[in-house]
TORSEKE-137807 format. One record per residue (C-alpha): x, y, z; residue number from 1. Coordinates in steps of 0.25 Angstrom, whole numbers. Layout:
<atoms>
{c1=X | c2=Y | c3=Z | tormi=NUM}
...
</atoms>
This chain:
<atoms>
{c1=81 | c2=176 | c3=-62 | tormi=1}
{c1=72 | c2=168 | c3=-53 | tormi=2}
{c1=58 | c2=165 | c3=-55 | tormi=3}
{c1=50 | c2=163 | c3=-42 | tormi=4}
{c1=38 | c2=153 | c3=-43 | tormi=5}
{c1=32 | c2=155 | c3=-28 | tormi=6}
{c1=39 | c2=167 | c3=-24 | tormi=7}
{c1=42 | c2=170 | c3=-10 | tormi=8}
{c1=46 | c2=183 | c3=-1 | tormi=9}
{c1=52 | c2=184 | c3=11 | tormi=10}
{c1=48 | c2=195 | c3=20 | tormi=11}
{c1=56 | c2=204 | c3=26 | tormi=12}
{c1=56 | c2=218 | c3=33 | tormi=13}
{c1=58 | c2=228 | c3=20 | tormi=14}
{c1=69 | c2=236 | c3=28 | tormi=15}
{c1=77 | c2=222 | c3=28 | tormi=16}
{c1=74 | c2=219 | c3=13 | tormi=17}
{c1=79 | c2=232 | c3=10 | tormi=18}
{c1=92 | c2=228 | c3=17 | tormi=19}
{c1=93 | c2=217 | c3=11 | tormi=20}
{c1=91 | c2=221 | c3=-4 | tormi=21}
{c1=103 | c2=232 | c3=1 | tormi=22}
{c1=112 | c2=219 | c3=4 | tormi=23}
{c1=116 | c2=225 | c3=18 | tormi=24}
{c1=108 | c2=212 | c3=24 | tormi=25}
{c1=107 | c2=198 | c3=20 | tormi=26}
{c1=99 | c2=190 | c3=29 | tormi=27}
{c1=85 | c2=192 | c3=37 | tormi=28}
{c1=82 | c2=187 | c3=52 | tormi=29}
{c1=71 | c2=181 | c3=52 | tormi=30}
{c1=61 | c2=171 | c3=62 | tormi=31}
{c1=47 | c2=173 | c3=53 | tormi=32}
{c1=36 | c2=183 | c3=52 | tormi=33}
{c1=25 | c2=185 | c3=61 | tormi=34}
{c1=15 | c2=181 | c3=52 | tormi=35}
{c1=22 | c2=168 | c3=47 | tormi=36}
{c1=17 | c2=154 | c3=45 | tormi=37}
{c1=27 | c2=146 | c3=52 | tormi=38}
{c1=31 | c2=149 | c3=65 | tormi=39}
{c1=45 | c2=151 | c3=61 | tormi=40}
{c1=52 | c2=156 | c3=50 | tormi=41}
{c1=57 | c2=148 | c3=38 | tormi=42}
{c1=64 | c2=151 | c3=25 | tormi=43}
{c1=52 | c2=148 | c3=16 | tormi=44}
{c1=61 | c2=151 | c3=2 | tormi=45}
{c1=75 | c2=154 | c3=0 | tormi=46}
{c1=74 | c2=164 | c3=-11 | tormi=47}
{c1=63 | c2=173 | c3=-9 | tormi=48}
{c1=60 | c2=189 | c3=-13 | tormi=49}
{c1=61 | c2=197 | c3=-2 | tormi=50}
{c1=48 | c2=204 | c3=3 | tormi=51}
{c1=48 | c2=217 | c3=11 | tormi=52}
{c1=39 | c2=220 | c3=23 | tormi=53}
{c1=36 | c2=231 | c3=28 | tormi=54}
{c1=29 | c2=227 | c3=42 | tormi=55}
{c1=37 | c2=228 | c3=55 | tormi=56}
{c1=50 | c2=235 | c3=49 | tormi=57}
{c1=54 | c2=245 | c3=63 | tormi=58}
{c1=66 | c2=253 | c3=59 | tormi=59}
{c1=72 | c2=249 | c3=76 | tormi=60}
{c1=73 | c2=235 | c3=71 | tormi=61}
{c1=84 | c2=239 | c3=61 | tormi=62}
{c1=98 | c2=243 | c3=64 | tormi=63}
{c1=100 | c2=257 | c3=64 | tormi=64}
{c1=108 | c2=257 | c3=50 | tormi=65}
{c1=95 | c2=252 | c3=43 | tormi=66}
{c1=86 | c2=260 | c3=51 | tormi=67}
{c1=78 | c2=270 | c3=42 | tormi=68}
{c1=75 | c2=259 | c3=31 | tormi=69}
{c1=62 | c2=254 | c3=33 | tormi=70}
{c1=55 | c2=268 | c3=28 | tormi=71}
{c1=60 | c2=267 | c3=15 | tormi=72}
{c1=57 | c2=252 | c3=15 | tormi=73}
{c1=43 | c2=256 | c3=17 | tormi=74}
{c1=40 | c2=264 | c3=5 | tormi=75}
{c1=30 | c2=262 | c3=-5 | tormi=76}
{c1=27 | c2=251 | c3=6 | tormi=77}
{c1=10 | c2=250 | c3=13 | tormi=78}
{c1=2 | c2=240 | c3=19 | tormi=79}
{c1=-6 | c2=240 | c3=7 | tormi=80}
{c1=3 | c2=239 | c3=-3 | tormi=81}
{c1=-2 | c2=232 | c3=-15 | tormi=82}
{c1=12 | c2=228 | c3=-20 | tormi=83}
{c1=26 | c2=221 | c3=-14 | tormi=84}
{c1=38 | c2=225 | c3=-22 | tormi=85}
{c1=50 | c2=213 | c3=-19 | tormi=86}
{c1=65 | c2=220 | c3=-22 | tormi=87}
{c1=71 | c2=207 | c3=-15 | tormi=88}
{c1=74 | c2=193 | c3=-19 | tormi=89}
{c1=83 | c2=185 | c3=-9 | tormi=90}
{c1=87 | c2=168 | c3=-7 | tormi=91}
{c1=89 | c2=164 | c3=8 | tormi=92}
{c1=104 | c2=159 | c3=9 | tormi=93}
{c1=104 | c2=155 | c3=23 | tormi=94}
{c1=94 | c2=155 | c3=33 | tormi=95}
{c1=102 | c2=156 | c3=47 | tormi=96}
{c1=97 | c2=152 | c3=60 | tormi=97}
{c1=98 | c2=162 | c3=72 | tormi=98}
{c1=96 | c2=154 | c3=85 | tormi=99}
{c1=102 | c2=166 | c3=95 | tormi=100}
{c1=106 | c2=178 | c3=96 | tormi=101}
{c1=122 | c2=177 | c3=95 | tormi=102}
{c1=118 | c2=172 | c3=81 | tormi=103}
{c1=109 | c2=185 | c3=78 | tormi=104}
{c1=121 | c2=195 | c3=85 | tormi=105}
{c1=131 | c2=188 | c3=76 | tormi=106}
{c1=124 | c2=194 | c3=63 | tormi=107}
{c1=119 | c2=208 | c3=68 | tormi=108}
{c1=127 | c2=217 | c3=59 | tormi=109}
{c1=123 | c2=210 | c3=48 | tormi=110}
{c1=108 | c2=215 | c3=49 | tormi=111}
{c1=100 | c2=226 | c3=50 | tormi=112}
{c1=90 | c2=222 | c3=63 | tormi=113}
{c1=94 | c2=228 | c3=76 | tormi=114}
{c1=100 | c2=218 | c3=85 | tormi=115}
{c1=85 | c2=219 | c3=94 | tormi=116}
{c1=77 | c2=215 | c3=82 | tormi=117}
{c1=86 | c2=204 | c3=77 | tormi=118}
{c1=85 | c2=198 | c3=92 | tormi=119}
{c1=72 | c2=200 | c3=92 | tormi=120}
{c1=70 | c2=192 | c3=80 | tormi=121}
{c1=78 | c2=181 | c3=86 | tormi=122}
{c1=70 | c2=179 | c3=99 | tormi=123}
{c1=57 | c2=180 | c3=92 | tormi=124}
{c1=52 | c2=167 | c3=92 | tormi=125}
{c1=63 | c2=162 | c3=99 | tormi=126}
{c1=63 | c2=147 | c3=95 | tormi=127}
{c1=64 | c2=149 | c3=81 | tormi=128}
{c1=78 | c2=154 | c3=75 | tormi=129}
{c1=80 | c2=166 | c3=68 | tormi=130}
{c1=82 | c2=164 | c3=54 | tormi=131}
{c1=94 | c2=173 | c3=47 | tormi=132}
{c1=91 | c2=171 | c3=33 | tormi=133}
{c1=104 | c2=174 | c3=23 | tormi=134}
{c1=99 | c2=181 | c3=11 | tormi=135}
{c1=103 | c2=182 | c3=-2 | tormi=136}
{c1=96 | c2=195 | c3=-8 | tormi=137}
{c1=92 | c2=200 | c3=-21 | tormi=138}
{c1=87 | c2=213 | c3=-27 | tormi=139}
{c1=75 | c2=210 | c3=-37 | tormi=140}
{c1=80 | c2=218 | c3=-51 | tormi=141}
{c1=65 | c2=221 | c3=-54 | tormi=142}
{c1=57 | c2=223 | c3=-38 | tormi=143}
{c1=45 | c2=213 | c3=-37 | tormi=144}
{c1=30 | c2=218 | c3=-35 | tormi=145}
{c1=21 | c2=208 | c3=-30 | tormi=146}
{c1=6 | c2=212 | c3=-27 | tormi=147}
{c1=6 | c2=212 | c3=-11 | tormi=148}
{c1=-2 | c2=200 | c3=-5 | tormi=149}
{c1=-7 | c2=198 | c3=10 | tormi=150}
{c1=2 | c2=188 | c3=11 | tormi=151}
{c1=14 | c2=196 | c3=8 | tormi=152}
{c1=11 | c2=204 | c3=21 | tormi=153}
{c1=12 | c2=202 | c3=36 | tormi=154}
{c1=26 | c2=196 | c3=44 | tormi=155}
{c1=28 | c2=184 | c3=37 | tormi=156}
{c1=42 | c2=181 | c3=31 | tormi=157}
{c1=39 | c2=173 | c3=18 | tormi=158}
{c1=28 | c2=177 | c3=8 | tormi=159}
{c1=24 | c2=168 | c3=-6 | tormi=160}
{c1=23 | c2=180 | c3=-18 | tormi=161}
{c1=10 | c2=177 | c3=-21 | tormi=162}
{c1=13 | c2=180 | c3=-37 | tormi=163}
{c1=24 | c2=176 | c3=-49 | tormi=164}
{c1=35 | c2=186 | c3=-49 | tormi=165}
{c1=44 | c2=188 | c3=-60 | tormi=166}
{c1=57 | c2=182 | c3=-62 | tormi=167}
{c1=67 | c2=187 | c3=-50 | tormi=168}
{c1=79 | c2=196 | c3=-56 | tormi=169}
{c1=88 | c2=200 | c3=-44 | tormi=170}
{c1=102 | c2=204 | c3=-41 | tormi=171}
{c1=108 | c2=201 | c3=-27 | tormi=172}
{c1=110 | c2=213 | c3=-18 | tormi=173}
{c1=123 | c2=207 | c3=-13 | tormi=174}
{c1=134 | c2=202 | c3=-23 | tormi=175}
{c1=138 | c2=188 | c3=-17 | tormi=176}
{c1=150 | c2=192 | c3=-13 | tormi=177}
{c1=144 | c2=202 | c3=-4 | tormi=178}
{c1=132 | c2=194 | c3=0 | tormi=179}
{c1=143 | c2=182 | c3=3 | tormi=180}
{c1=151 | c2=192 | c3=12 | tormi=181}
{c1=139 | c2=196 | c3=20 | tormi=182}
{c1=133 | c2=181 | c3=21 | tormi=183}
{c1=149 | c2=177 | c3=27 | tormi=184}
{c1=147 | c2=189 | c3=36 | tormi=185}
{c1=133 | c2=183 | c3=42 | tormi=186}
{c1=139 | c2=170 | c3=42 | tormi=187}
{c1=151 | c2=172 | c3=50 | tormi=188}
{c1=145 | c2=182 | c3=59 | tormi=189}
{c1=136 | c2=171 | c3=64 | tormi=190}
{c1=146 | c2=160 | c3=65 | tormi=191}
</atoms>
């Protein structure tokens, strides 16, 4: 159990959050949102909740295996909603480079982007690196509900929770022997 004092959130498409809370992916590509308030991306916490979001999912930009996702994703879900409900809990084990698109190629099978949008990802804003960030996840026993705050919407990769949670009780969604052999896998594929 961990007891958060400034609790943070990373934003990420809810398709990709799903993925990750099923353990069939366990790292995020990611350059910044178009909102943010840097001009590049940083790792502003290394253990944060994970925040879906619901802007800008397109069901082309994901492999065809996880095409058909994104409508379940986005039930119980409005612009309006009052209420964000956090399933996710993760700690950044690595936060990877990407300079070129050899690099990107090399971990392809390993996530659930088309080849396009990853590439695209890569080239956008093409001085700064894209940032492949390893994640170890978790599944919140007890989902969080936090009233829904401006802040908390719009393309921005890292949000403060703008009120106390209770103490953290999670389980990992990969056993470590799993998630080791998956992290090997990335490792290796991009040596």
């Amino acid at each position: 159990m961990i007891q958060q004092a400034n609790p943070v959130a990373f934003k990420e498409w809810a398709v990709t959050v799903d993925s990750l809370l099923k353990g069939e992916l366990i790292f995020v590509l990611r350059k910044g949102g178009i909102s943010e308030e840097t001009k590049h991306f940083a790792l502003s916490s290394h253990q944060f909740y994970l925040m879906p979001a619901y802007e800008h999912q397109k069901e082309h930009l994901l492999k065809p295996a996880y095409q058909g996702r994104i409508p379940d994703t986005m039930k119980g879900w409005s612009p309006d909603q009052s209420e964000m409900k956090l399933e996710g809990y993760a700690e950044a084990v690595e936060d990877i480079l990407i300079h070129d698109m050899d690099k990107l190629k090399a971990v392809s099978n390993l996530h659930i982007w088309t080849d396009q949008f990853a590439e695209e990802r890569l080239k956008w804003k093409k001085t700064e690196p894209l940032h492949l960030i390893v994640l170890r996840v978790y599944r919140l026993m007890e989902p969080v509900t936090t009233a829904m705050q401006d802040a908390y919407r719009g393309c921005r990769s890292w949000v403060n929770i703008e009120e106390s949670l209770p103490e953290l009780q999670y389980e990992p969604v990969l056993t470590d022997e799993q998630f080791s052999i998956k992290y090997k896998e990335l490792k290796l594929a991009l040596t």
